[in-house]
C-alpha positions as CSV (number, residue, x, y, z in Angstrom):
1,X,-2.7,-45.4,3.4
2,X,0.1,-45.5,0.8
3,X,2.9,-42.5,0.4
4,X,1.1,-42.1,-2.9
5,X,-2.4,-41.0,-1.6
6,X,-0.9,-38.7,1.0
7,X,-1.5,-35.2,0.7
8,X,0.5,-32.4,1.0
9,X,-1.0,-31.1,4.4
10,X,-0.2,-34.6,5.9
11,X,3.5,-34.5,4.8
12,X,3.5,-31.1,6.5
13,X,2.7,-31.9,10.0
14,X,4.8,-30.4,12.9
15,X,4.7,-30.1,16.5
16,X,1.9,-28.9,17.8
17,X,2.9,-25.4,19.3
18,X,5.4,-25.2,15.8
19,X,5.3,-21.9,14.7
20,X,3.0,-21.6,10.9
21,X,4.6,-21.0,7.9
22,X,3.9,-18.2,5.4
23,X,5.4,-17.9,1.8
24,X,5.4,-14.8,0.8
25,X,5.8,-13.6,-2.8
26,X,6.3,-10.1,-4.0
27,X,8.2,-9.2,-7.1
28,X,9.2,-5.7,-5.3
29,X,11.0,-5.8,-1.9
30,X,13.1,-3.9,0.3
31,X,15.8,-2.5,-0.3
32,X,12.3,-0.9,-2.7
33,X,11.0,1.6,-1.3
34,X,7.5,0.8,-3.0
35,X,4.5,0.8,-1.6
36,X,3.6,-3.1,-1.8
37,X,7.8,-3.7,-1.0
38,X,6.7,-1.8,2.2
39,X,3.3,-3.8,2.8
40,X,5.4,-7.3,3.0
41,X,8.3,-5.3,5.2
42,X,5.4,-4.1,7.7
43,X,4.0,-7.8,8.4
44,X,6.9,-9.8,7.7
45,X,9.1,-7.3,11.2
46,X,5.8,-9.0,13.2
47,X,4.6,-12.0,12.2
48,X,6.3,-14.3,14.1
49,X,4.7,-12.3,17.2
50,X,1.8,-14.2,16.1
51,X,2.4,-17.8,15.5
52,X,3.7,-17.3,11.8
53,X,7.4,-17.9,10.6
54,X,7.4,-15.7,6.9
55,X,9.3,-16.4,3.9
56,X,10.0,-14.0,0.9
57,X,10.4,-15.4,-2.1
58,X,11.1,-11.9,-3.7
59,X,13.3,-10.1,-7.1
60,X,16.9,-9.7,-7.2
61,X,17.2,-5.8,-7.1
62,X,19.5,-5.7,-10.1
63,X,16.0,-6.3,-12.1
64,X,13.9,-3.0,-10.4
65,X,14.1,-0.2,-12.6
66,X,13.4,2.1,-9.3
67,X,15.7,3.4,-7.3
68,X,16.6,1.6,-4.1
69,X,17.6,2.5,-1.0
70,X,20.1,-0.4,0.7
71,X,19.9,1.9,4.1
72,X,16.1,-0.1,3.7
73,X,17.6,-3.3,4.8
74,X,18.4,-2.0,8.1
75,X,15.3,-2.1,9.3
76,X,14.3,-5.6,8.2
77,X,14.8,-8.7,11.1
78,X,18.0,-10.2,11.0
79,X,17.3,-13.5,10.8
80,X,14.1,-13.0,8.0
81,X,14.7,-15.2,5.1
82,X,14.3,-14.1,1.8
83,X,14.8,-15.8,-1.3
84,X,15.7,-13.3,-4.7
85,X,15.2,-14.4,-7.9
86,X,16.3,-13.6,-11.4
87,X,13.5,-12.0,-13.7
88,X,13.5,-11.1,-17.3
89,X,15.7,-7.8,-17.8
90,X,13.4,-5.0,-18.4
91,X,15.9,-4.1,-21.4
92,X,14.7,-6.9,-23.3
93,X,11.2,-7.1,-22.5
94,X,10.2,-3.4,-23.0
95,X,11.2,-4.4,-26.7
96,X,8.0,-6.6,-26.9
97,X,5.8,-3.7,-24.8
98,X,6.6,-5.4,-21.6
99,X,8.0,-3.4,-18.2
100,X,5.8,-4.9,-15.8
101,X,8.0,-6.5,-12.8
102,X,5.6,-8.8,-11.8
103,X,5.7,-10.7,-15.0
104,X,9.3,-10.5,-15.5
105,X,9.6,-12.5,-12.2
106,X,6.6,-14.9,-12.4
107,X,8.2,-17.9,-13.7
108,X,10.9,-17.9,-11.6
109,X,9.3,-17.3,-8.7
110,X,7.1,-20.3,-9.8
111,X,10.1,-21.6,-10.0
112,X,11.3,-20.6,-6.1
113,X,8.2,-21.4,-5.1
114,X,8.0,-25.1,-6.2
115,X,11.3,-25.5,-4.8
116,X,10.6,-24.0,-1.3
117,X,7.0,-25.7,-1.1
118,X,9.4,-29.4,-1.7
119,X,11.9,-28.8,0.6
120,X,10.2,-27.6,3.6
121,X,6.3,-27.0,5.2
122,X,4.3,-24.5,3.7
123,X,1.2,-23.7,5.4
124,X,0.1,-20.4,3.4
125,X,0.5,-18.8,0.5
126,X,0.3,-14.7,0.7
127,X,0.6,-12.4,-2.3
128,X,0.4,-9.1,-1.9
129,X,-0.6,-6.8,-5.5
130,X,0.3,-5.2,-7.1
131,X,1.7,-6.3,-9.8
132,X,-1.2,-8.3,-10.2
133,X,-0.2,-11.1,-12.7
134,X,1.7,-13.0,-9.5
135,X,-1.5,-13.2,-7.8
136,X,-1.8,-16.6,-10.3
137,X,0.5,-18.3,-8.5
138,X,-1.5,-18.7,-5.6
139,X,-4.1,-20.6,-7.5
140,X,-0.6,-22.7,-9.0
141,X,0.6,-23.9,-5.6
142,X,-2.9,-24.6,-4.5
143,X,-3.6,-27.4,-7.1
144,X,-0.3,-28.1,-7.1
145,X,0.5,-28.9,-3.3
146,X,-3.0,-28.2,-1.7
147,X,-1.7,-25.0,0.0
148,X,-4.4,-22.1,1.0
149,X,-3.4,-18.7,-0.3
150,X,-4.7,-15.2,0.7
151,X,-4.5,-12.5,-2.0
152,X,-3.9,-9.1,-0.3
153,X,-5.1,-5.9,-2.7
154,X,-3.0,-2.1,-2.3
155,X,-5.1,-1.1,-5.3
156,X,-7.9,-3.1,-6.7
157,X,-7.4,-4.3,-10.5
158,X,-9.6,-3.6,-13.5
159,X,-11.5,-0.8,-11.3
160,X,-13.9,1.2,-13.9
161,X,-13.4,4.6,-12.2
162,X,-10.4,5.4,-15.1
163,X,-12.9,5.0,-17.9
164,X,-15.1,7.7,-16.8
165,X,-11.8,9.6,-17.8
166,X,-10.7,11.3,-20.7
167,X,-8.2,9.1,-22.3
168,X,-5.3,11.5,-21.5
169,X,-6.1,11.2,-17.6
170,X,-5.6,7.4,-17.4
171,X,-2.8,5.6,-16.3
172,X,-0.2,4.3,-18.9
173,X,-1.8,1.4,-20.5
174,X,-4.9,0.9,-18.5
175,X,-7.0,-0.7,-21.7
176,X,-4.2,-3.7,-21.7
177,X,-4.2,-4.0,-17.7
178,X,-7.9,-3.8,-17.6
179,X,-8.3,-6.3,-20.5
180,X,-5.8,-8.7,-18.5
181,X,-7.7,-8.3,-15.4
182,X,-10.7,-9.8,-16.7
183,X,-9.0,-13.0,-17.7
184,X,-7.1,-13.8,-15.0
185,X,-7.9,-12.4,-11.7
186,X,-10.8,-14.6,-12.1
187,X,-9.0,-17.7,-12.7
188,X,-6.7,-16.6,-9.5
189,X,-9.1,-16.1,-7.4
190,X,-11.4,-19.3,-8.2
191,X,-10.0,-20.5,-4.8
192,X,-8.6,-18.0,-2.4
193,X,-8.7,-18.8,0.9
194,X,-9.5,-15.6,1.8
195,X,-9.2,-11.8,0.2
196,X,-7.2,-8.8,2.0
197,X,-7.1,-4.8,1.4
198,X,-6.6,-2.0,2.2
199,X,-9.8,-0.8,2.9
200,X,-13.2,-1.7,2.7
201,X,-14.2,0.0,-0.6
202,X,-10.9,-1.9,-2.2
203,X,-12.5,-5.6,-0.7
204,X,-16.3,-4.9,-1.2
205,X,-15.7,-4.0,-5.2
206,X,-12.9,-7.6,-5.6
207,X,-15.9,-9.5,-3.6
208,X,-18.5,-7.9,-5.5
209,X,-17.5,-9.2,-8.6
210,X,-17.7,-13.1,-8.0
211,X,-20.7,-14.8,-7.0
212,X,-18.1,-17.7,-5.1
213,X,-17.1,-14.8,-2.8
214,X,-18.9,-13.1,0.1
215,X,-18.3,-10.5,2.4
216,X,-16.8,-13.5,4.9
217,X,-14.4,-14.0,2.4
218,X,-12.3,-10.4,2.7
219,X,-10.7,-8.3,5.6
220,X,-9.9,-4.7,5.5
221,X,-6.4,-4.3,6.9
222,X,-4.9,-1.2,6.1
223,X,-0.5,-0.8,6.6
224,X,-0.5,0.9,9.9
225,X,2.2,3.2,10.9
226,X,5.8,1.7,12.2
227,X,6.9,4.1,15.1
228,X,10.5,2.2,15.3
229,X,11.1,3.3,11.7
230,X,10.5,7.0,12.9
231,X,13.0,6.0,16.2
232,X,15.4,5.2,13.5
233,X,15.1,8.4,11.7
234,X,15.5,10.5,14.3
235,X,18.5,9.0,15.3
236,X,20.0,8.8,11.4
237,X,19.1,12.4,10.0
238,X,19.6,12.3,6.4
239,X,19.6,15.2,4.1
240,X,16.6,16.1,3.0
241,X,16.5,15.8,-1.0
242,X,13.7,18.2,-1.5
243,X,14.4,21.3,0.2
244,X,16.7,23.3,2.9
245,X,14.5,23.4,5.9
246,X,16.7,26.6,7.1
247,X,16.1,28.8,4.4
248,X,12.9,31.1,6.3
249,X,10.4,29.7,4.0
250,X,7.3,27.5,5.3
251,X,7.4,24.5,4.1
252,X,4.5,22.4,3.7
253,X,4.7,19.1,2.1
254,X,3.1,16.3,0.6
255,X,4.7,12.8,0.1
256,X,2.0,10.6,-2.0
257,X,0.5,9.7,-5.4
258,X,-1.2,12.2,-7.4
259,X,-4.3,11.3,-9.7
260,X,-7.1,12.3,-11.6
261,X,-9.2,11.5,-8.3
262,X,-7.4,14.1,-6.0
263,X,-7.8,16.6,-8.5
264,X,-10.7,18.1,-6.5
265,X,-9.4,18.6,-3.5
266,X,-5.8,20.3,-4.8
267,X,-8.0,22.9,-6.5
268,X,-9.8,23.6,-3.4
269,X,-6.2,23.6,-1.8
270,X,-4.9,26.2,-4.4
271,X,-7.8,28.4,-4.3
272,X,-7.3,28.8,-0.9
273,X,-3.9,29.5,-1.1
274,X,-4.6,32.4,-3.7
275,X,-7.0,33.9,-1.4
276,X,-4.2,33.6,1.7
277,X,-1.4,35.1,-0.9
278,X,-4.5,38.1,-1.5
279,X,-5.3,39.0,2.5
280,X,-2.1,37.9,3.9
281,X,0.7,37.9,2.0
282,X,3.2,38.4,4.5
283,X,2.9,34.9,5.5
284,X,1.6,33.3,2.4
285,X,4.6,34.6,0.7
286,X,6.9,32.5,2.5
287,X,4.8,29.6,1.7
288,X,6.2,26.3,-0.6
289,X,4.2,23.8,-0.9
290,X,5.7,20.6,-2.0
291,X,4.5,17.3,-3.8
292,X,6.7,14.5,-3.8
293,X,6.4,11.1,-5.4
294,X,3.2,11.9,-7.3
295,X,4.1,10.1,-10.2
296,X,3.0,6.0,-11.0
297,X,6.5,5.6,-13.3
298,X,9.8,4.7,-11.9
299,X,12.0,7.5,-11.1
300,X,9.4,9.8,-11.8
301,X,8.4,9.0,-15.2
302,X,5.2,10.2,-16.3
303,X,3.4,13.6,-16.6
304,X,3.3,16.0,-13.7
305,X,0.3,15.8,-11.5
306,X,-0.2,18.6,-9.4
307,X,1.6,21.8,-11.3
308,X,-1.0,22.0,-14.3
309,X,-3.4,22.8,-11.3
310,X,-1.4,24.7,-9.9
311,X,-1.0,27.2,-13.3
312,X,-4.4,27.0,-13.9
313,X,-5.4,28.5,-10.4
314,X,-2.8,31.1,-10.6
315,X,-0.3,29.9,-7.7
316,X,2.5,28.1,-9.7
317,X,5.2,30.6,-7.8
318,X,4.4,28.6,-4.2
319,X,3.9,25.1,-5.7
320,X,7.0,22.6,-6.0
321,X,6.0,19.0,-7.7
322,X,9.0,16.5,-7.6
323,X,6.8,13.6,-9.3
324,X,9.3,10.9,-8.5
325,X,9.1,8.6,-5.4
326,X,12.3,9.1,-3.6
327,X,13.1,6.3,-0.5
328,X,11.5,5.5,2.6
329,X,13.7,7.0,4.7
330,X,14.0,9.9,2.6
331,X,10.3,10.4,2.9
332,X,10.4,10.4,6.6
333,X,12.8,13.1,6.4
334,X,10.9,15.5,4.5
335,X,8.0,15.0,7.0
336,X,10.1,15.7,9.5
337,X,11.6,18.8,7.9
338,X,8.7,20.3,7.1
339,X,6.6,23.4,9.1
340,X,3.4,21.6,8.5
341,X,1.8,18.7,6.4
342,X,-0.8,18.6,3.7
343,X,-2.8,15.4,2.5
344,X,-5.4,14.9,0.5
345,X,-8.1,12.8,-0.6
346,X,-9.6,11.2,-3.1
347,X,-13.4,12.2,-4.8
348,X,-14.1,8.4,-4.2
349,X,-16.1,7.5,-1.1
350,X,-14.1,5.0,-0.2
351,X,-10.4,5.7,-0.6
352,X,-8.2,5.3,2.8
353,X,-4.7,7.1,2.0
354,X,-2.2,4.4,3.7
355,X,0.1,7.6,3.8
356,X,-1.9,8.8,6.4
357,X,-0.3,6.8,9.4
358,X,3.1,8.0,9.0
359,X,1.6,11.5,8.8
360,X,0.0,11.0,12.2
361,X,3.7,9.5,13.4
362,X,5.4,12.5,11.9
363,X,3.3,14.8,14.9
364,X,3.3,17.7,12.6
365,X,0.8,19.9,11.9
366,X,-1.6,19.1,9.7
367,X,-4.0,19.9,7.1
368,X,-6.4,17.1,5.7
369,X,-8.8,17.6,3.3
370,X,-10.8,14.4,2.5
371,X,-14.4,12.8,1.7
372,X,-16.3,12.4,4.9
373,X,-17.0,8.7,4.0
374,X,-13.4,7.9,4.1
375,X,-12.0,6.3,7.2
376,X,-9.4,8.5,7.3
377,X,-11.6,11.1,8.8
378,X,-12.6,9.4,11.6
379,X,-8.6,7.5,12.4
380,X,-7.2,12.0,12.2
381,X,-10.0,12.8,15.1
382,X,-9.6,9.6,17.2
383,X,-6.1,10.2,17.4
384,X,-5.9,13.9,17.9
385,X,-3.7,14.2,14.7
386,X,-6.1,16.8,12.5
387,X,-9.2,18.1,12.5
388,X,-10.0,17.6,8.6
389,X,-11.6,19.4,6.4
390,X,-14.5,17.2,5.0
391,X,-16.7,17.1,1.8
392,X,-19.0,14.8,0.3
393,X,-19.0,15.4,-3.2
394,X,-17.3,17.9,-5.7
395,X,-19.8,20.6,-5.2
396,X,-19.2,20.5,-1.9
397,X,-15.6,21.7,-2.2
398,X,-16.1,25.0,-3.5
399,X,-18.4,25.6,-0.1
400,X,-14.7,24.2,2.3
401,X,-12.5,27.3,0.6
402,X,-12.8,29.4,2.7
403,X,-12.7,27.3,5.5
404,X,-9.3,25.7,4.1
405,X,-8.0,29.3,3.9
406,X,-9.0,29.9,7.3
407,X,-7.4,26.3,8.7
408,X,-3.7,26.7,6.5
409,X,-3.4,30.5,7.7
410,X,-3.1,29.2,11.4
411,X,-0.2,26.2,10.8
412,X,1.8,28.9,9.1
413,X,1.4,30.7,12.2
414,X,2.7,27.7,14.3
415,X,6.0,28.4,15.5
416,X,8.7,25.9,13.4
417,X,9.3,22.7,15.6
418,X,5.1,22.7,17.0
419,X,4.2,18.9,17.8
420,X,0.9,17.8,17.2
421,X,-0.1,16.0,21.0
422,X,-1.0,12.6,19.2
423,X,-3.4,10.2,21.8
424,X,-0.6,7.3,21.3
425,X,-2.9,4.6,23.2
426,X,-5.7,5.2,20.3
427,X,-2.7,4.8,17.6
428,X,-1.9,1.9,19.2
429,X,-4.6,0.2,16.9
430,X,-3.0,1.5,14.0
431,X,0.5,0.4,14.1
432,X,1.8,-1.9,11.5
433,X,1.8,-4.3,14.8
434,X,-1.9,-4.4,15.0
435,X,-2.5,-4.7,11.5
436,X,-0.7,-7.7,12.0
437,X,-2.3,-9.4,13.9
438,X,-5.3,-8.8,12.5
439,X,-3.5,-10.8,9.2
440,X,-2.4,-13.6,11.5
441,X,-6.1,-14.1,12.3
442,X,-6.9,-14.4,9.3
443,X,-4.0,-16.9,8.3
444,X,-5.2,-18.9,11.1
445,X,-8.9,-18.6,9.7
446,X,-7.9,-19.6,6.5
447,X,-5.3,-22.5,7.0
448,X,-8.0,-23.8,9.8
449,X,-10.8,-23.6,6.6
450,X,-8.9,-25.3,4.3
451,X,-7.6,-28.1,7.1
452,X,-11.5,-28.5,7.5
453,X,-12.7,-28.8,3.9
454,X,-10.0,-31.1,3.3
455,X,-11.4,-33.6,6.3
456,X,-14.8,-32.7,5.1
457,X,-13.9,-34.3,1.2
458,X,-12.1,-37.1,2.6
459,X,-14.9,-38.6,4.9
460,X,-17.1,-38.4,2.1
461,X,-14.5,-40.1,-0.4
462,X,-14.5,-42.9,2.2
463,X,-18.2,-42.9,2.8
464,X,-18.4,-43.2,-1.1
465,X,-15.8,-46.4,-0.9
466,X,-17.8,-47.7,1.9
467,X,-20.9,-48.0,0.0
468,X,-19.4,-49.5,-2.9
């Protein structure tokens, strides 16, 4: 066999017992405090656990237009390897209509990518979205260099639920993202080795949509909670940027998106709240309830979420929306601060709030209020971290008022500092450890697929030669 007529996968061979290699390309990264930055800083602390050396190829910070936290860094391995790139300055581009980070970066990280995939063994390709654009680069370095890749979905792309919506309650240009979704998450997903997300709604409705795919093809794997991030905040207080936990007041908080979805559930919230500031005011008086990060824009751009609800039921006074995402850290802090916690769901069946596991880490009290479908019902009662409040469709809230009423009245009645007494051994299968693994499995599945497909089309290239 000539050098010419060797493939990539034979040029990458190591010794057996060789830890895998896993490049790993997000366009936002710690020190990002982000949701998908967070995804990649979850399995990139345990991957090597698990056979698999990663590799970030990843934004210079200069280019995020968020706010970043460098005290984020800190909890990343020491020896992880990360690669930052250059993007296009979001200065220029929002000129031509263009913020998006993901294709700021994409060329050079094509760039990084080609470069890392030529200097050293690259056995997977992982690409966590969003941004969703990137996701083409998988498809890139597999015809380029035969390399599997595994597209992991936070949110799926091009989902219809927003047009049901009046045109007010979309997202900021959802007619141009949904128009590019169309075009090209089918071309990047022509040949994934395998689809991720982040529950099993998100992976039925990406699988759904190709005939090439099947439910084989996908894993749910949701972020799992980090208990040595909450170790580390407990030891490194920080002040909380939200409120003065000493002040007498009772405050219950909420760290998460907002959305046209979660609507629902808030006004059952609020209309429980009115009835608690009616019959017994002298603890509902002392009530704040707080929403933090509820906004999709950087630094909080974008409308406010949850305090036109809030007016409309009559309970502005108690209600405190900071729509900006502040840091990670900073998050943790105002769970910690707070008398009691608040989270709720979504109207669709099948959302799984991946806030819910630091939540559950936090030990606080808690009121849920979610759709019985989703899964985080059943991970709050398994665990012993809430009792939630369940419905199964819209109607059904105005039926749970009452009963939410009756559920807040007795956390405010909590004395401050209450623990929730968490089963730790069934969280165990929710830690950003397990989840983990599970994606190690599923490297190993797909690298192992694509090792065997490969062996698969060269037998029959040489049978073909044979018969010649």
């Amino acid at each position: 066999m000539s050098l010419s007529t060797l493939s990539y996968r034979d040029l990458s061979v190591r010794d057996r017992g060789a830890p895998k290699r896993v490049a790993i390309i997000g366009a936002d990264f710690v020190p990002s405090s982000l949701p998908p930055a967070l995804r990649i800083k979850f399995f990139s602390t345990h991957l090597r656990d698990f056979g698999w050396e990663p590799v970030i190829i990843a934004t210079d910070p200069r280019y995020y237009e968020n706010r970043v936290d460098p005290e984020n860094a800190g909890l990343l391995p020491d020896d992880l390897r990360v690669i930052r790139t250059a993007a296009w300055p979001a200065r220029v581009t929002r000129k031509l209509g263009l913020g998006d980070l993901g294709m700021r970066s994409l060329w050079h990280h094509w760039q990084a990518a080609k470069k890392l995939c030529r200097e050293q063994p690259i056995d997977l390709i992982f690409i966590p979205v969003p941004p969703y654009v990137p996701m083409v680069l998988g498809r890139l370095a597999y015809q380029k260099f035969g390399i599997p890749y595994v597209v992991d979905y936070i949110d799926p792309w091009g989902t219809p639920y927003y047009w049901k919506l009046p045109r007010a309650q979309r997202p900021p240009k959802w007619a141009l993202a949904s128009a590019m979704a169309r075009v090209m998450e089918p071309f990047a997903l022509r040949h994934v080795a395998h689809v991720i997300g982040v529950s099993k709604g998100t992976t039925d409705f990406v699988v759904g949509k190709y005939p090439w795919l099947n439910m084989s093809d996908a894993t749910e794997i949701p972020y799992g909670g980090e208990p040595r991030d909450w170790e580390y905040i407990r030891g490194h207080a920080r002040a909380n940027p939200i409120f003065d936990p000493s002040d007498g007041l009772l405050h219950v908080s909420y760290v998460g998106r907002g959305g046209a979805d979660m609507i629902p559930a808030l006004r059952a919230v609020f209309a429980a709240v009115r009835i608690g500031l009616q019959q017994s005011p002298e603890i509902f008086g002392r009530l704040r309830l707080h929403f933090v990060g509820t906004a999709y824009g950087p630094d909080g751009q974008g409308r406010e979420q949850v305090l036109p609800v809030a007016r409309e039921v009559g309970i502005a006074g108690v209600v405190q929306e900071h729509p900006g995402r502040v840091a990670y850290l900073d998050a943790m802090q105002v769970l910690s601060d707070s008398h009691a916690l608040l989270v709720v769901g979504s109207e669709q069946p099948h959302y799984t709030a991946s806030k819910i596991f630091p939540y559950i880490l936090a030990a606080k009290p808690l009121l849920a209020v979610f759709h019985r479908a989703s899964s985080v019902v059943s991970i709050l009662r398994e665990t012993g971290a809430g009792d939630p409040v369940t419905f199964s469709e819209q109607r059904g809230l105005a039926r749970k008022i009452e009963e939410i009423a009756t559920r807040l009245r007795q956390l405010l009645l909590l004395p401050f500092g209450f623990r929730t007494a968490i089963r730790w051994e069934a969280f165990d299968r929710y830690t950003a450890r397990a989840m983990t693994a599970r994606l190690a499995e599923v490297f190993d599945k797909a690298v192992t697929r694509d090792a065997a497909a490969e062996s698969e089309g060269t037998l029959l290239a040489h049978s073909s030669d044979a018969g010649r």
